[in-house]
N, C-alpha and C positions, 0 to 999 in steps of 0.2 A: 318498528325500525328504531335502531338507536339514537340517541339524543346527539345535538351535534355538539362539537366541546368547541370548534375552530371552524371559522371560514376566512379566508382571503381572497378579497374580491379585487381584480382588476389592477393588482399591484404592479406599479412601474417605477423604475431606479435608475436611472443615466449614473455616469461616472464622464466630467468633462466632454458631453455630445455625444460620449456613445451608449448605445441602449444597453443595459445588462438584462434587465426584465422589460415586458410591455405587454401590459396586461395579462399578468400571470393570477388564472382562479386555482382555489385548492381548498379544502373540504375534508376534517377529519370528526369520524364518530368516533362519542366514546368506547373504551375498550378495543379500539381498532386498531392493528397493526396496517397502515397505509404508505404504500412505499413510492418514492418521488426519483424518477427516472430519468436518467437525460444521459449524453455526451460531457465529456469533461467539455466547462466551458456554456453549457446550457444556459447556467442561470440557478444551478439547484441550490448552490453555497450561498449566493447572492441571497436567495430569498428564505435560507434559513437565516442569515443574519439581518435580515429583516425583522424577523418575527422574532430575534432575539434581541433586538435591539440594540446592535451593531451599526448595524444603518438607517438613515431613515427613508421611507419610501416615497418620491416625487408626486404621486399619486394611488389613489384604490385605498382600501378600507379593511381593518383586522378587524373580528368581532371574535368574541370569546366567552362559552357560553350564551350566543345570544343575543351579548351586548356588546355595542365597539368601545373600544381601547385604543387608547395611545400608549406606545411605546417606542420614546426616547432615547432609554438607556436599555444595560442590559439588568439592573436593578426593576426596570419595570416589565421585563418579560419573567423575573424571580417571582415577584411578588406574584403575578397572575399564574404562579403553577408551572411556568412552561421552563426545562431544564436541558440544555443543548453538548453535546458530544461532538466539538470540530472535530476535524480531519486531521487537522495539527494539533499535536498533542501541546498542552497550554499550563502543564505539571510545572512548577517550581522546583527544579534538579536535585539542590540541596537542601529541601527540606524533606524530612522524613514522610511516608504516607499517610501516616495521621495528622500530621501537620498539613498535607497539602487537601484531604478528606475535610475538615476545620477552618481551612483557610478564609480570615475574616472572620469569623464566630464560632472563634476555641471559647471553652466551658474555662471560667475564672475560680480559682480558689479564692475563700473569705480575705485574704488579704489582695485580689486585686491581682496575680499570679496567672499564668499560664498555668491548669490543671492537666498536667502530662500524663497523668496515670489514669485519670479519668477519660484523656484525648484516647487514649492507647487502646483501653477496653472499649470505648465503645464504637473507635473504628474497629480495632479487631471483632466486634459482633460483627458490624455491617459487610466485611470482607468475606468473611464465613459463609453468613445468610447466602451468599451468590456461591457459595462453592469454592469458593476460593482458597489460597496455601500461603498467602503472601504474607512475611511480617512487616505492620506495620508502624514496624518503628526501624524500618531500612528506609536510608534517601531516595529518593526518585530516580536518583543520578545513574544508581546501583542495579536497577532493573532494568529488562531487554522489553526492545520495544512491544512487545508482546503483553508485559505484565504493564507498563506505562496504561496502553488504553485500558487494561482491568481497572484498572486505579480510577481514570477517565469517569468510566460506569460506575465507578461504585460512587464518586463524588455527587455524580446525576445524579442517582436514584437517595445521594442522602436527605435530598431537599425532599418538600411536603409536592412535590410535581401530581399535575392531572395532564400533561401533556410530556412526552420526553424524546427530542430528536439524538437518531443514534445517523453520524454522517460517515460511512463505511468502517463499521465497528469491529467488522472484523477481517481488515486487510491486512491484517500483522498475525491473526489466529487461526490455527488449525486444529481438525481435532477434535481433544475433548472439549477444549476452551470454547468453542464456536457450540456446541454441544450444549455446554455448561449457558455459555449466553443466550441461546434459545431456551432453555428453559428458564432462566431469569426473566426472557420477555413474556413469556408465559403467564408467570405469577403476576408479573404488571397487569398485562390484558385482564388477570380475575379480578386485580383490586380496580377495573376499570380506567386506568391510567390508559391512556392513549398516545399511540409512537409512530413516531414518521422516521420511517427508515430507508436510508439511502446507501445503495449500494449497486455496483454492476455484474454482481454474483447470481446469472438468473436462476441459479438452484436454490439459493437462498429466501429469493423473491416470490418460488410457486410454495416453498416449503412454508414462509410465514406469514405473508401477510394476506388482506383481504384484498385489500383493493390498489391496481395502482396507478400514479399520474404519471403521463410524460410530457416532458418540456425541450423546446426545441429553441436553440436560437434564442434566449430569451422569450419566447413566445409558448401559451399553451396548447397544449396538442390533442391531450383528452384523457378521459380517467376511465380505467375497465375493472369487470373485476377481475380476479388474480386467476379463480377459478375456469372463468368462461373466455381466458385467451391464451395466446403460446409464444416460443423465444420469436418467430418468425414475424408475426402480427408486432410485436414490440419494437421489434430490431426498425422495421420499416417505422414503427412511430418515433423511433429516437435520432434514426440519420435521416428520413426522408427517401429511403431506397431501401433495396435488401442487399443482406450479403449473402452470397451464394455459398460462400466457403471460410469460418471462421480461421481453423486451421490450415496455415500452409506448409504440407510436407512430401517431399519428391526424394525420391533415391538418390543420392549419391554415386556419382560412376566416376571415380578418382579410385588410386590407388592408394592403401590404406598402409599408412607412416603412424608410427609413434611421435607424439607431441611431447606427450608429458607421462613421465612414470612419474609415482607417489610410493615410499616405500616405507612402514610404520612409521607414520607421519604422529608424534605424541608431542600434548601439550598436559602438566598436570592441571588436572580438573576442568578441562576441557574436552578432550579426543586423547584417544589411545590408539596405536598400532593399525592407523590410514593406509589403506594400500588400493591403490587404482591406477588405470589406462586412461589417457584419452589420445583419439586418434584422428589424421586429418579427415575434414568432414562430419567428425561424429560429433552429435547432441547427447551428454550422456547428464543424464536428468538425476538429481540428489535430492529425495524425497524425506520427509520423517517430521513426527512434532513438534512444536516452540522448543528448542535447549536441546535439543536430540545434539545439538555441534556443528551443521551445517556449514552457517556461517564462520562459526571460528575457523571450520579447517580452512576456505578459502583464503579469511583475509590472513592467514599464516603461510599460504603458499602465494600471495602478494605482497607481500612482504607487510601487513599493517601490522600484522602482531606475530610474535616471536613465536619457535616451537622446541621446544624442549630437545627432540631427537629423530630420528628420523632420514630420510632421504629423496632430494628430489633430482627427477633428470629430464632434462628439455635437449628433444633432437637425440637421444638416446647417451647425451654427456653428462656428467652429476654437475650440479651446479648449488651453489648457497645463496638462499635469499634473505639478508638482513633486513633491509627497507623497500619500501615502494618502488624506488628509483630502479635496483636490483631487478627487480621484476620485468617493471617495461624494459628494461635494456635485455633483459631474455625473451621479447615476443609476447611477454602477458599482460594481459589488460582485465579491468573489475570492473561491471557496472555495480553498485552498492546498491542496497536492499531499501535502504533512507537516501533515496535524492539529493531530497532539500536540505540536510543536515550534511551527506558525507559524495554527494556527488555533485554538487552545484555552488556556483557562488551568486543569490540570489537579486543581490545588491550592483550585481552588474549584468552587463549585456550580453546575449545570445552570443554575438560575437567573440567577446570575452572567451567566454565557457566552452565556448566551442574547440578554440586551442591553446587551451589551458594546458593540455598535456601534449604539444608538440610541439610547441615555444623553438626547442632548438633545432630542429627542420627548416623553421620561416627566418632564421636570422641572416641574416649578407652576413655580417660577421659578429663575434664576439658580444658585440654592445648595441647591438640595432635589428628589431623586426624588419623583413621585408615586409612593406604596406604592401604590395601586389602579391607576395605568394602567400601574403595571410588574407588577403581578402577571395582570391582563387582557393585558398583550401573550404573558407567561409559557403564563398557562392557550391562548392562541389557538393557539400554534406546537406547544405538545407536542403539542395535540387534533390540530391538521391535519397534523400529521408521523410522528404516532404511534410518539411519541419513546414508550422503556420506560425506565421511571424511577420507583422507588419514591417520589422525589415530586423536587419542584425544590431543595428544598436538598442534595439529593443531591451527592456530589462529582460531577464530570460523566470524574474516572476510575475511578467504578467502573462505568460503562456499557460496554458490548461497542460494539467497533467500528464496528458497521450504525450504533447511536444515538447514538456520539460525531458521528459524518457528519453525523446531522439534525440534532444541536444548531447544528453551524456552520454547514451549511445554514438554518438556521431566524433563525442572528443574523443571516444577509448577508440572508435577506427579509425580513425587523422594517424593513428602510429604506425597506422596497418599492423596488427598484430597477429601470432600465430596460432594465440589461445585466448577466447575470451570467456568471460567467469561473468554470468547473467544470475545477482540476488532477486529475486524476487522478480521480473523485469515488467510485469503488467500490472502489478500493483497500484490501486488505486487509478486504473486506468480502463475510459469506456471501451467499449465492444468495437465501434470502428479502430482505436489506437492501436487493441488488442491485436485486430487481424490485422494491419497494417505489420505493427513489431514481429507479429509471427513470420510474417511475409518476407522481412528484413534476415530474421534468423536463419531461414531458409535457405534466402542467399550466399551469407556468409558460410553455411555449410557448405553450401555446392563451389564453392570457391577456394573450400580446404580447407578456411580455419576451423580449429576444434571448439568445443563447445559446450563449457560446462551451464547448468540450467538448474538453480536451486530456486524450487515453487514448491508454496503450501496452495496450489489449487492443481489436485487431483487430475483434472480434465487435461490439464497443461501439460504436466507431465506424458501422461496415458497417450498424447495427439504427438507429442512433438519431440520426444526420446526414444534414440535408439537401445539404451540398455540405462538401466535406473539402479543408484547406487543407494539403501534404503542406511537412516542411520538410525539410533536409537540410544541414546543417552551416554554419547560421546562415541561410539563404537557404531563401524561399517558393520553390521549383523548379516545382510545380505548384498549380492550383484545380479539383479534381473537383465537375463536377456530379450531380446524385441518379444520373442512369443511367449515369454511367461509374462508381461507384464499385463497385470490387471488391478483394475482398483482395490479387490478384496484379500490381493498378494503381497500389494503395497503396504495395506492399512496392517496386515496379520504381523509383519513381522517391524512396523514402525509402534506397535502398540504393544510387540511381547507375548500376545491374546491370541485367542481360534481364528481362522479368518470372521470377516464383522464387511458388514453391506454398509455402506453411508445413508 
């Protein structure tokens, strides 16, 4: 059997009386790829910052190699090997990627100097080594979040690590990038480096690892191996139940209105000649790689960023959309792809954020909220989104992921909108949030609004669009309808290549 490099025994962590962990065990062999499972909110962040020394733990024991360890700082989880990948990306913006690869121990020229030329080459080996395209001598600022977590990995893996947590490494990557990162962990697992990998991708979970744990409630639940169980058996160890049905999708029986035409919709060096439908009721799904344009075309037809040329018509009238405000004042609403950056304001309350974006609905007049139709819009959306929230003044970042989703889900419906534009929308979100938000989307179909659904998770797409618009390196290449779509139609013409199996 392999040697063990980590145990954590019995570890427990309050935060002001409330339990985060309580008695959580965990067990990694060397060269093991062991993957740590839960519900947003489990406990699994908690107790990777544990062991990176983030926090310190109230009680229970780390030993490493063998022997126990304390670890204080995050200097004392360095020093013993062990190299951590948050969830939030923790990049310094404006510093270049060899500078943030370096950061704290850049190589000095003889006078005592930041050596840039030396910083440069030998980030630029390390970014290679993994397959990588990125120059690292661009800011941080300058890259999409896709290449941020690259950067992320490659800083882990510059250190002397025998341990490396990757904490959902690749909820921003599709593709070849997710591709390219499995084989990175690959080469780890030979040099016997050992990774604890957390993620809610259970295709990900049977594809790499050995073994894995789940955690529930702060509490642990139990470790299998990867080989000898399935999504069903897990599903039940991660909520406590099963879910019968992850996807929720029903027919639409409304009659079908044009929403929104899109007509060469071009931005230079983003998208070229955009042309699409959507219609009430429909989920029309936008698939394709990191940088294929997705993103940009939406937030240009939301007014975030500007479009060169082109044409848009809501209701079958052309209309111009300069700014944000433009937008919702025609019926359209965005949840964004980054939450906690571009959909939330984390420093304040559930409440807050909730009607952030319908302010002028709840006024009596001019200069004053109504406190009763803003606490009636408040109580509406937690009830029918079944936001969890110890109440609305709550910050809305101490909510786990799944119910940060519904809060900004739940501000972009407070406008009641006639189109709504879903980035990414389960990202970094567990398997019960998932089917809950599907369940939400569903809704909103059956009720007319239209539906646009830009996911880099395959499955997503495949379950929950009615016709899929594929893109590929700025350019609509294809429009799938319901019965051509399939995952090896998607993938053929998002990658340019013969069809290709995942």
């Amino acid at each position: 059997m392999p040697s063990t490099v980590l145990e954590m025994k019995s570890i427990s962590k309050s935060f002001g009386g409330v339990h985060a962990l309580s008695g959580i065990n965990f067990e990694l062999k060397k060269g093991e790829i062991h993957a740590l499972l839960g519900e947003n909110g489990a406990g699994k962040s908690t107790l990777i910052k544990v062991l990176g020394g983030i926090h310190k733990p109230n009680a229970g024991q780390i030993l490493v190699d063998g022997k126990p360890v304390t670890i204080d700082k995050v200097q004392d989880a360095q020093s013993l090997g062990i190299g951590i990948i948050h969830q939030e990306i923790v990049l310094v913006p404006h510093l270049t990627v060899a500078e943030n690869i370096f950061l704290g121990r850049e190589p000095l020229t003889k006078s005592g100097f930041k050596d840039m030329k030396k910083m440069n080459e030998q980030a630029q080996v390390m970014v290679e080594n993994l397959g990588l395209t990125i120059d690292v001598r661009t800011k941080v600022i300058e890259l999409s979040i896709a290449q941020q977590q690259l950067v992320e990995i490659t800083k882990a893996v510059s250190f002397d690590i025998k341990i490396l947590v990757m904490d959902e490494p690749t909820s921003s990557l599709t593709g070849e990038d997710v591709q390219r990162l499995f084989k990175t962990m690959e080469k780890l697992r030979e040099n016997d480096i050992s990774i604890i990998y957390i993620s809610h991708r259970f295709e990900e979970l049977f594809s790499m690892t050995d073994r894995i744990t789940v955690i529930r409630d702060g509490t642990y639940v139990g470790t299998t191996i990867t080989k000898e169980t399935d999504t069903d058996t897990l599903v039940k160890m991660m909520v406590g139940r099963s879910i019968e049905k992850l996807y929720t999708k029903t027919s639409v029986n409304i009659e079908k209105k044009e929403i929104l035409r899109v007509e060469n919709l071009s931005k230079a060096n983003f998208f070229e000649n955009i042309s699409f439908k959507v219609h009430t009721g429909e989920i029309v799904g936008f698939s394709g790689l990191v940088g294929a344009g997705r993103s940009e075309v939406m937030q240009a037809i939301f007014g975030a960023h500007s479009y060169d040329q082109g044409k848009l018509f809501i209701q079958g009238e052309e209309i111009k959309i300069t700014n944000c405000i433009d937008a919702i004042d025609n019926g359209i609403a965005m949840v964004p792809e980054d939450r906690k950056d571009q959909g939330l304001v984390l420093k304040n309350s559930v409440g807050f954020n909730l009607t952030l974006a319908n302010l002028k609905n709840l006024m009596n007049n001019p200069l004053f909220i109504s406190e009763s139709k803003r606490k009636k819009s408040i109580d509406k959306y937690v009830q029918d989104l079944k936001v969890k929230t110890a109440s609305s003044d709550a910050l809305v970042s101490s909510l786990s992921g799944g119910n940060q989703q519904k809060v900004v889900l739940a501000k972009w419906l407070s406008i009641q909108p006639d189109l709504l534009i879903l980035d990414e929308p389960t990202r970094g979100v567990d398997v019960g949030a998932k089917a809950e938000i599907y369940a939400i989307i569903n809704q909103l179909a059956n009720q007319g609004i239209g539906i646009i659904l830009i996911s880099s998770d395959l499955p997503e797409i495949l379950n929950m669009a009615d016709k899929v618009c594929v893109m590929r390196e700025g350019k609509l290449v294809k429009e799938l309808e319901e019965e051509d779509i399939t995952q090896e139609t998607i993938m053929s013409y998002a990658t340019g290549g013969d069809n290709i199996s995942l």
